[in-house]
C-alpha positions, 0 to 999 in steps of 0.5 A: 500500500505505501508503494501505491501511495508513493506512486500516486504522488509521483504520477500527480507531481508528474502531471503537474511537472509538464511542461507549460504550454506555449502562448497563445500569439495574435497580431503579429505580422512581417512588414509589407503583407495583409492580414493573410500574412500575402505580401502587398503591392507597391504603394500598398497601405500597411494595416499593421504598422501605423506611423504614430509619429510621422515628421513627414506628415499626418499620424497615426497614419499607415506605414506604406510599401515602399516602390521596389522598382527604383532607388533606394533599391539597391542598397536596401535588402530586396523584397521578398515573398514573406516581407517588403520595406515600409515607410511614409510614402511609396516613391522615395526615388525623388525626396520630399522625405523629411529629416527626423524620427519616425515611429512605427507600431506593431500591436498584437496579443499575448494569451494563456491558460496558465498564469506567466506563460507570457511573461516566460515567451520569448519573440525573436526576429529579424529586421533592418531599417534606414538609418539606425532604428530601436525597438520598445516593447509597451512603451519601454526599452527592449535592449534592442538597437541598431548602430550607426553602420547598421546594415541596409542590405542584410537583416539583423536579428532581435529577441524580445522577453517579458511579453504581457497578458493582453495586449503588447506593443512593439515601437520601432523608431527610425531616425531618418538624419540628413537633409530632405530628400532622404530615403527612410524605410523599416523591414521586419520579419517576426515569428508568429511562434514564440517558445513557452518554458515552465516556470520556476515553480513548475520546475521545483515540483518537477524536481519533487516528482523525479524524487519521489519516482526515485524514492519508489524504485529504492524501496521497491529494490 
């Protein structure tokens, strides 16, 4: 009877020890597609990424796909099937882009069914821009940002923590320097899936379940 009621200690700290479940993640989409992740046409208007602050004109305002056909293609990293470059007006060939920073927001939802599953996610992804950009997440540092030799022509990788239950926001500031006439844009990809881990207190009664399993086998032997 003891050897019962060990093992049914164990089974139930196992159930307990598995691991926790992803989150639940809605909103997120790469730069340049619709709501069926499809990438848009040049000149598109980009639902997802709104200029909240726009130097060059009115905001909140969307983001728009930036013409692939012309200059600053090269140097910009060309379009692809799964993402475009974004920006405050489609034909940046020709100027009439103004100097200053440019903000674009990216809101999406964290959901779970076990309580800190979305402060364990982490998001990871991929993203350039033109010139140096950072990235907030709510409002806030993420501890992600470019430098000054950032690349145009390749992405750089990133990696948010700490996402919150409900909604999140993802600030990506762009500062355009220079004069007028100064091409700006924003690329970025990012996975729809983020990586659930078991949280602290899940680990300890896992660790109390392999004891116990432990404990079982010697008295057995």
């Amino acid at each position: 009877m003891p050897n019962k009621a060990l093992l049914r200690i164990a089974l139930g700290i196992g159930i307990v020890f598995m691991p926790a479940s992803a989150a639940t993640i809605t909103g997120l989409f790469n730069s340049g597609v619709d709501n069926s992740s499809v990438v848009l046409a040049d000149g598109s208007a980009d639902n997802h990424y709104i200029l909240i602050v726009n130097p060059n004109g009115f905001a909140p305002i969307s983001s728009t796909v930036v013409n692939h056909n012309t200059f600053p293609f090269p140097p910009w990293l060309a379009d692809s099937n799964t993402s475009k470059w974004v920006g405050p007006i489609a034909d940046e060939s020709g100027g009439n882009v103004a100097p200053g920073n440019y903000t674009y927001e990216l809101t999406f939802t964290c959901a779970d069914s076990i309580t800190g599953t979305c402060a364990s996610t982490n998001l990871s992804g991929n993203w350039t821009s033109d010139n140096i950009g950072t990235i907030l997440h709510n409002g806030s540092s993420s501890g992600v940002g470019g430098s000054p030799d950032m690349s145009l022509s390749m992405f750089t990788a990133f990696s948010i923590s700490g996402l919150s239950v409900g909604t999140n926001t993802l600030d990506f500031i762009v500062n355009n320097a220079g004069s007028t006439n100064t091409p700006t844009g924003l690329r970025v990809e990012v996975g729809v899936a983020a990586t659930g881990v078991p949280e602290p207190g899940t680990m300890m009664l896992g660790a109390l379940g392999l004891l116990t399993v432990g404990l079982l086998r010697r008295r057995r032997s």
